[in-house]
N, C-alpha and C positions, 0 to 999 in steps of 0.2 A: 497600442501605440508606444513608440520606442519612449524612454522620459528625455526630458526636453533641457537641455543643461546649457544657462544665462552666462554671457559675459562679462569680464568686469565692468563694462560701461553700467548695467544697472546698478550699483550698487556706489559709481565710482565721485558721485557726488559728494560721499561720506566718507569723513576720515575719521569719527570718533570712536575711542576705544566700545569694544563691549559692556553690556549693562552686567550687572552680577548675576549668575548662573540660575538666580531664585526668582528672577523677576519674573512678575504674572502675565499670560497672556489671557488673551480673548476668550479662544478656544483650542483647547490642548494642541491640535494637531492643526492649527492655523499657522499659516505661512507668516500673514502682517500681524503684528500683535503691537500693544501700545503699555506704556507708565512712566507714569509720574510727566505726563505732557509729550512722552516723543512716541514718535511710531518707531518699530523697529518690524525689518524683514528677516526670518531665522536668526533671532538672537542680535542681529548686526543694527547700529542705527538706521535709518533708514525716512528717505523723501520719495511720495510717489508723485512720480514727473510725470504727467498724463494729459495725451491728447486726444480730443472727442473724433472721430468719425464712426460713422452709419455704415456699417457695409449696405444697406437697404437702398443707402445712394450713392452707391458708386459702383461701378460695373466690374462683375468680378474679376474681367480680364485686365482689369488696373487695381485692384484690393494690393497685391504684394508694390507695388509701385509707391500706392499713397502710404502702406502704412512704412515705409523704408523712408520715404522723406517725412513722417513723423518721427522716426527715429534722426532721421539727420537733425532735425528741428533741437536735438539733447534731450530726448524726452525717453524715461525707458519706463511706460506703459503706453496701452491704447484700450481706451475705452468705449463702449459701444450701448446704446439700449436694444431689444429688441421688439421689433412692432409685429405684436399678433395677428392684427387683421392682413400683416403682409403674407404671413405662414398661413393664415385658416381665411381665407376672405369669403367661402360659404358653410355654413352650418351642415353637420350629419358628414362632411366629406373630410378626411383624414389629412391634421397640417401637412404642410410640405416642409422638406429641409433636405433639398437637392436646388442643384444651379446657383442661380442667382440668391436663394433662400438656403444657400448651404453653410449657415451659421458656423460648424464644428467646424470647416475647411477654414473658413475666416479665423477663428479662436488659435488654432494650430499654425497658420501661417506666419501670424502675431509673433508667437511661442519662437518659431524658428528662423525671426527677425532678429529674435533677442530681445522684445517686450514680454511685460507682465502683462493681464488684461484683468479690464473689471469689468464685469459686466452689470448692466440694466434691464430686467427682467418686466419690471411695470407690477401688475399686467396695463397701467397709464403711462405712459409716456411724454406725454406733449409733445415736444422735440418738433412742434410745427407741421406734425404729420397728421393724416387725417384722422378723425376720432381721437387723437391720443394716444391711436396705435388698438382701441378698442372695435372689435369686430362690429359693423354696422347692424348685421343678424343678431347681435349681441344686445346694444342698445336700445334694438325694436322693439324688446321683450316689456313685461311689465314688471320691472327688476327696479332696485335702486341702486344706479353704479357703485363704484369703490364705497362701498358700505361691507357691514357685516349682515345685510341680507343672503339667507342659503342660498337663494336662487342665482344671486351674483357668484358667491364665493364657491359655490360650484359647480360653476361653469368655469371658471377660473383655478379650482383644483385640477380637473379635465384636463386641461390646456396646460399647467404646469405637471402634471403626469407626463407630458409630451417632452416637456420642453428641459424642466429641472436636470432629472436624471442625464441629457445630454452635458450639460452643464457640468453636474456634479462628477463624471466621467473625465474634465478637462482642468479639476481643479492643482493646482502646483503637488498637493498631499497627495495628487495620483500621478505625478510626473509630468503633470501640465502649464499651462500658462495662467492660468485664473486662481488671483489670488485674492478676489475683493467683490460682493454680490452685496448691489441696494436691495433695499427694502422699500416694495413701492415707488413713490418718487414726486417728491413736493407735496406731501399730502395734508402740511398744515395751513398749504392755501387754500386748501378745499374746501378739509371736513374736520372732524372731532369725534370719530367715532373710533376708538382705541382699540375697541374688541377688534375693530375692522384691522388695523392695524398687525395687533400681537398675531393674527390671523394669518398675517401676509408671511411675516417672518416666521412662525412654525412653520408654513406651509415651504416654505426652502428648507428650514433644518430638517423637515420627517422625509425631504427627498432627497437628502443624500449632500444639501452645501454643508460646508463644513471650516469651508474660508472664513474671511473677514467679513460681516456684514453691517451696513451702513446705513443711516436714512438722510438724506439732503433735504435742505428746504433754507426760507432765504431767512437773511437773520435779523429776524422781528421774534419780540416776546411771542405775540400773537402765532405764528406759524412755527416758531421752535414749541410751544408749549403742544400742541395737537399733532406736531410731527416726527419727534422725537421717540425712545423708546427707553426707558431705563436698562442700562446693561449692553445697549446697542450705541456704537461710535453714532455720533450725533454730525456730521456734514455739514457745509452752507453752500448756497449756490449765490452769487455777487459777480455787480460788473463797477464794484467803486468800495471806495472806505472799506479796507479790509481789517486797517486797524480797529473800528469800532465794532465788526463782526468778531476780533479775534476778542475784545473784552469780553463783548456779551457770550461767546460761548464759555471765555475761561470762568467768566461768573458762574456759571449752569453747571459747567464739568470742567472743575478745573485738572485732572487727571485725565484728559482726554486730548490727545494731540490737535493741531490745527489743522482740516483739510476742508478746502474748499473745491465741493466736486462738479460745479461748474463756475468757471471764470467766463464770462462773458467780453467777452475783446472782441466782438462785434456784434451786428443784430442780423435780424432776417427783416423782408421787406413784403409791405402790402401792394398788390395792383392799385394803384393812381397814386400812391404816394411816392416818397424820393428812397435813394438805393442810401441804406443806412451804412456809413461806415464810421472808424475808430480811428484816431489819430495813434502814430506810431509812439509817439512819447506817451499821451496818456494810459494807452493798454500796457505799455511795459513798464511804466512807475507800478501800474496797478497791481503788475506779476512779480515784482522784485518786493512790493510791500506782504505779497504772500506768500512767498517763499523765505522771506527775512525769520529767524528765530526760528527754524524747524518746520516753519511751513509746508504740507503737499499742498499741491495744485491739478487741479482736469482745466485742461484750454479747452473750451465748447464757443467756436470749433474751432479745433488745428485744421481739419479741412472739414468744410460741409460739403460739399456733390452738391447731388442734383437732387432735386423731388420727383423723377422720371414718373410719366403719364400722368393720371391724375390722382395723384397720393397727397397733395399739399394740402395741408389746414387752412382752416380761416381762424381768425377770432371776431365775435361780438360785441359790441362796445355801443352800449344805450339803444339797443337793436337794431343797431347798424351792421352788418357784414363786413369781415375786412380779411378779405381770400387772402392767399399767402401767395406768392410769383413762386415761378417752377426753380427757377433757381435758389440754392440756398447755402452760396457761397460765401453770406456770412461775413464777409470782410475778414476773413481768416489768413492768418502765416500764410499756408497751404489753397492757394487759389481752387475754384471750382472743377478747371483745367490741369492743377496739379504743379502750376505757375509757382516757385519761390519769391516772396512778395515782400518790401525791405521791411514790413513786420516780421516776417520770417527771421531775416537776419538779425535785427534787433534781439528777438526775443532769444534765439542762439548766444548771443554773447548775454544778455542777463542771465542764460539759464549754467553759460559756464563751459561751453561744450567746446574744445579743440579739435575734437576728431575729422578728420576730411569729408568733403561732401560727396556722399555715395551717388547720389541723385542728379541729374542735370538741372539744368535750372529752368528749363521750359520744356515740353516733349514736340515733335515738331508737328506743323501744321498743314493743311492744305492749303495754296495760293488763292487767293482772293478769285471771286470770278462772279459774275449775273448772270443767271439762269433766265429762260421764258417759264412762267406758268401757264399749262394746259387747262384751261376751264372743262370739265371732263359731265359733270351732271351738277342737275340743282339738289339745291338742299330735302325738301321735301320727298322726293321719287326716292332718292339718294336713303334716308333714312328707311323709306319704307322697303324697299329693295332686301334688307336683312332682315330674314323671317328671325320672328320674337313672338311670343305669347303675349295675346288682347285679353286681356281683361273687364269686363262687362261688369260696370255696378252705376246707382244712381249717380256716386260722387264720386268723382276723381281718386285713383289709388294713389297713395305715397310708396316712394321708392323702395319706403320699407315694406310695404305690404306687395309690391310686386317683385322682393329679391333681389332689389340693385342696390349698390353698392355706391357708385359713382356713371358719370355720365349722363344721360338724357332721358326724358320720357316723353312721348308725343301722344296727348291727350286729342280725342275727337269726341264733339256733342256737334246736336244739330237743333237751336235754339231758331226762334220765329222772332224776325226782327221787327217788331211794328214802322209805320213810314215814318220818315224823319231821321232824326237826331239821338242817338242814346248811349250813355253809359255805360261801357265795360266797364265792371269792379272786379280786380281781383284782390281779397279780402288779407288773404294772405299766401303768396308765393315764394319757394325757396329752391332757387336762389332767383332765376332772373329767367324771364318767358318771353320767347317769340310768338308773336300772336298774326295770324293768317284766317282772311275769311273767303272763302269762296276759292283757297288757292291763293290769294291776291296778301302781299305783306301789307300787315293792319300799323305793326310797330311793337316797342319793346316796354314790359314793364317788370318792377322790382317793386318791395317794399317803399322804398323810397317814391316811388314812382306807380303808384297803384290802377291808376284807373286810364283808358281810354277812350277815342268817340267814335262809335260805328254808326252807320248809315244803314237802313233798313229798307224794303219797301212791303215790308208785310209777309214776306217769305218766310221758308226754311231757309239757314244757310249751313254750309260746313264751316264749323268753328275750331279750326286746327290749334293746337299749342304745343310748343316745344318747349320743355323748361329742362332750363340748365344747372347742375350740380355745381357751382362754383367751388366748393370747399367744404369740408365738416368740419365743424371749430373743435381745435383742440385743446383749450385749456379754458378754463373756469367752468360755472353750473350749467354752460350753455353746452356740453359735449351730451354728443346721444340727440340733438334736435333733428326732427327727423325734415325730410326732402321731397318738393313737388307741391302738387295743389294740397296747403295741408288747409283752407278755408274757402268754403265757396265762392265761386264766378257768378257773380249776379251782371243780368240785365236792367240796370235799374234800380229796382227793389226786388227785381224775381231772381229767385236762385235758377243757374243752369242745370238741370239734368240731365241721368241718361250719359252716363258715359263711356267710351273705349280710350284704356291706359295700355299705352303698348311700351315697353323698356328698353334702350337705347344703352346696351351696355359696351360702349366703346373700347374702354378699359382692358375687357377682357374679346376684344373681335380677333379675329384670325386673320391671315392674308388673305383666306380663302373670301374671308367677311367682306376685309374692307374690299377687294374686289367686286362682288357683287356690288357693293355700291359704288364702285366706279363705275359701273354697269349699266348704271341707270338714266343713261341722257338722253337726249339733246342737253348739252347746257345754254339757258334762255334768261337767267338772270342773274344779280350781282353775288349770287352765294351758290355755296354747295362745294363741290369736291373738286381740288385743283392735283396735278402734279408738274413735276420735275426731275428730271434724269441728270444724276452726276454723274460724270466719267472718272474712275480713281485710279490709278497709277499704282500707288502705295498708301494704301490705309494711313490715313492721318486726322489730329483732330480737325474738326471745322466747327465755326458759330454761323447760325443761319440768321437770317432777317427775310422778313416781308412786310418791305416797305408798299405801301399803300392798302393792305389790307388790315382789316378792320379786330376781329376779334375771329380767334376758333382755335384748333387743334394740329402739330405737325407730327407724322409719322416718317419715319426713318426704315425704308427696305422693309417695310409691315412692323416695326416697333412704335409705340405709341411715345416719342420724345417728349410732350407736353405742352403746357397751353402760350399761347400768342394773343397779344391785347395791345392795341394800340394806346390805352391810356399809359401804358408806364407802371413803373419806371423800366424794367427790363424789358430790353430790345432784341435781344440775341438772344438764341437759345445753341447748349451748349452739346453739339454732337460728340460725345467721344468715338476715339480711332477703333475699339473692337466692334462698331455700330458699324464700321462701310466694311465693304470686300472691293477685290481687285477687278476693274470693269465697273459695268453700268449698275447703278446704285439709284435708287427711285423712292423721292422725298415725294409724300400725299399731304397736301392741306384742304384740313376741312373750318371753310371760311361761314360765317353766319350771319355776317353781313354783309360786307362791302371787298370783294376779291382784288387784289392789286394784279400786277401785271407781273413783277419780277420775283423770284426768290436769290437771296445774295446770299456767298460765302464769304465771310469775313476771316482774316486774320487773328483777331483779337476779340473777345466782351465787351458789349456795351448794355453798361447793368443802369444806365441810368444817370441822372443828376445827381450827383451825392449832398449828404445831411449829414453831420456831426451827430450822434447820436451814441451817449453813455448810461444804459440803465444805472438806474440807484433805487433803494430804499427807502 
């Protein structure tokens, strides 16, 4: 790779002379180095202007687009984490880093924007992404995550064997873009295991980083004290009071410049609750108070994307479930569409930038229009129609013991219903089950919602159950909780036996797949598989709606776009234009309850109700 040579815009923030020719850096051959409080890039003073986006959410055929109006934004880096279970989502089979997972393509494109890049390695993430970004096959295990157990740390040597050396290949000291590699990531909200820690950070330096490396975490004694590293730039991550972050670190290291490697200037949003956003004044007070006195800054996010198919986290809270919506446009500058949004503009003149806008300021759309939905088969035929491997054991298998990742499992037993009246218990299900007796819908239950009333008359019945993978939580002790009947279904007091778990990996189905289960009709009731045929002219974006239907899944020309719920708050979900081709284009919903009649193209996002909503400390 030819070396990659920056314009003045990186640098052009800074007007201060040079530091004297002796000052210490980091590591000899590190491009950022810091003393006596300031960072500096080769020698020069120096602020890193950084904004978050995921190449994992956003379609590579728009990656040079968003990261160009990051840089319109006057920002001259782009920084990204990397989600492992996106590269390796099954165990023994070799990561990927082609397509859509073609990381160094991403890293390079940056470079020859004319951004630096930092990259986030994990192997945790959060980033709202499922697991953490931790391989589900991973979590199965009888491991203790982000610890300094062997079993964890190497399996995650493994994986940075893969991943590092790409890395270390792209760093600026090689004529690359990457000038700055965390270590881990929030780790003192987690744990306190240090060995685990210094662990992490060898394990980049013996592969070849050789950049700047950092640890983030939010700034509380409590999580700076277990998250930090002596000798390693110590990070904050905040979405308020930057001044009382910038005391408590100058108190801790007072020789260690100010950077805050995530600024929170919006949230992400749970299904049933309101679409969180950030007022334009308070996010850019918050950005001018941390870039004041030599501040860097990372905007997380200057764009979010999308969480496409089902890659979205949940969190936990009093063991409660709280999925994350497909969309995770964050209330960002940079809309989920790629929209410049007047925080955009705002945060441009705090950040100083004159330069002209490269970028349009919308990309254009497809015309509004209502589609018929074809009611095509039901749900049940529909599922079973995609041969998958049954599993036969007394108790219901979990997703992890049958190899899924995400999506469905349809459990069958054939319990003896005495006459009368009686209680389904289901003890503990995760995330949420369709329950069907006889063929016939019984109704839905959750945690929340545990038990049912079935009718008997002394028979065998067929005891169907669909359960749904809503999300894997990714941040706090609840990551790695595994998925599916993980507590017996009692009759009462009797446990059910005697089961067949069959895996419903939609995620990963084919055209070939989901065809077969369009396959499968007559359709005879209010769920199962619908479509709709767009006619497109010129590939443009579109936002879908399906008004009157209930809850399920929208695929785009066999791409799995993501999930649809009528609780809210997001209504739309966000087609981008490298998703259609020219001519007939064929949107699939898989409904699981209640089908509507129409699928709509909109014009514009409708993410919901909005809530004022500013993390703090």
């Amino acid at each position: 790779m030819s070396p990659i040579t920056y314009p003045p815009s990186v640098t052009e923030h800074i007007t201060e002379p040079r530091p004297p020719a002796d000052a210490p850096v980091t590591t000899p051959t590190a491009t950022l180095s810091w003393r006596d409080g300031r960072l500096y890039r080769n020698a020069v003073p120096h602020r890193i202007l950084s904004g978050a986006m995921h190449y994992f959410r956003v379609h590579p055929g728009l990656w040079r687009d968003r990261i160009r109006r990051i840089a319109d934004l006057g920002l001259n880096t782009v920084d990204t984490y990397v989600a492992w279970n996106f590269h390796q989502p099954r165990e023994g089979e070799p990561a990927s880093f082609d397509g859509w997972r073609d990381l160094e393509r991403f890293i390079r494109m940056a470079g020859e924007e004319g951004l630096d890049v930092v990259v986030r390695p994990g192997p945790y993430i959060c980033a709202e992404w499922s697991n953490g970004g931790l391989p589900s096959w991973l979590t199965a295990k009888d491991l203790t995550i982000r610890s300094s157990d062997p079993a964890f740390t190497s399996a995650v040597g493994h994986w940075f064997d893969e991943l590092i050396p790409r890395l270390a290949a792209l760093q600026a000291c090689e004529g690359g873009p990457v000038v700055a590699v965390q270590v881990e990531n929030e780790f003192g909200s987690y744990g306190d295991d240090h060995a685990y820690l210094r662990w992490s950070r060898a394990a980049l330096a013996e592969r070849g980083i050789r950049e700047l490396l950092f640890t983030a975490d939010g700034p509380t004694d409590l999580m700076l004290d277990s998250g930090t590293l002596p000798g390693t730039l110590a990070a904050a991550t905040l979405g308020s009071r930057p001044d009382v972050a910038r005391r408590l670190l100058a108190g801790r290291r007072p020789d260690e410049p100010f950077l805050v490697a995530e600024f929170w200037n919006g949230w992400f949003d749970h299904w049933g609750d309101h679409h969180h956003v950030r007022g334009v004044d308070s996010a850019v007070r918050t950005l001018r108070g941390i870039i004041a006195d030599h501040g860097s800054v990372s905007i997380y996010m200057a764009h979010g994307g999308t969480s496409f198919g089902l890659w979205a986290g949940a969190n936990e809270t009093e063991g409660r479930l709280e999925p994350i919506v497909t969309s995770y446009d964050s209330d960002a500058p940079i809309a989920e569409d790629g929209r410049l949004t007047p925080k955009f503009f705002a945060m441009r003149e705090a950040l100083g930038t004159a330069r002209p806008l490269r970028s349009p300021e919308r990309l254009p759309v497809l015309p509004p229009a209502r589609l018929p939905l074809v009611h095509r088969t039901d749900l049940l035929p529909a599922l079973a129609a995609v041969p998958a491997r049954t599993t036969a054991s007394p108790s219901p298998a979990t997703f992890e013991q049958l190899g899924l990742d995400a999506g469905m499992v349809r459990y069958v037993a054939h319990p003896r219903i005495p006459a009368g009246e009686h209680r389904l218990i289901f003890t503990d299900v995760r995330d949420r089950a369709l329950v069907f007796v006889d063929g016939a819908f019984l109704g839905i239950t959750d945690p929340g919602s545990p038990e049912l009333t079935v009718s008997g008359a002394g028979e065998t019945v067929r005891l169907e159950i669909v359960v749904e993978n809503l999300g894997r939580v990714n941040y706090g002790p609840r990551v790695g909780r595994h998925k599916g009947l993980l507590g017996p279904v009692l009759v009462d007091r009797r446990m059910v036996q005697g089961w067949q778990s069959t895996p419903v990996a939609l995620q990963e189905w084919s055209p070939a797949e989901l065809s077969q289960a369009l396959g499968a009709g007559p359709a005879t009731t209010s769920a199962g598989f619908a479509t709709a045929d767009i006619e497109v002219g010129t590939p443009a974006d579109t936002f879908l709606a399906l008004p009157g239907s209930a809850h399920g899944l929208v695929w785009v020309n066999g791409f799995l776009l993501g999930r649809h719920w009528e609780i809210g708050p997001q209504v739309t979900l966000y087609c981008p234009a490298p998703l259609l081709h020219a001519g007939r284009n064929t949107v699939t919903v898989l409904e699981l309850e209640r089908l509507g009649e129409t699928l709509e193209l909109r014009d514009r996002p409708e993410l919901g109700p909005p809530e004022e909503y500013v993390e703090e400390f």
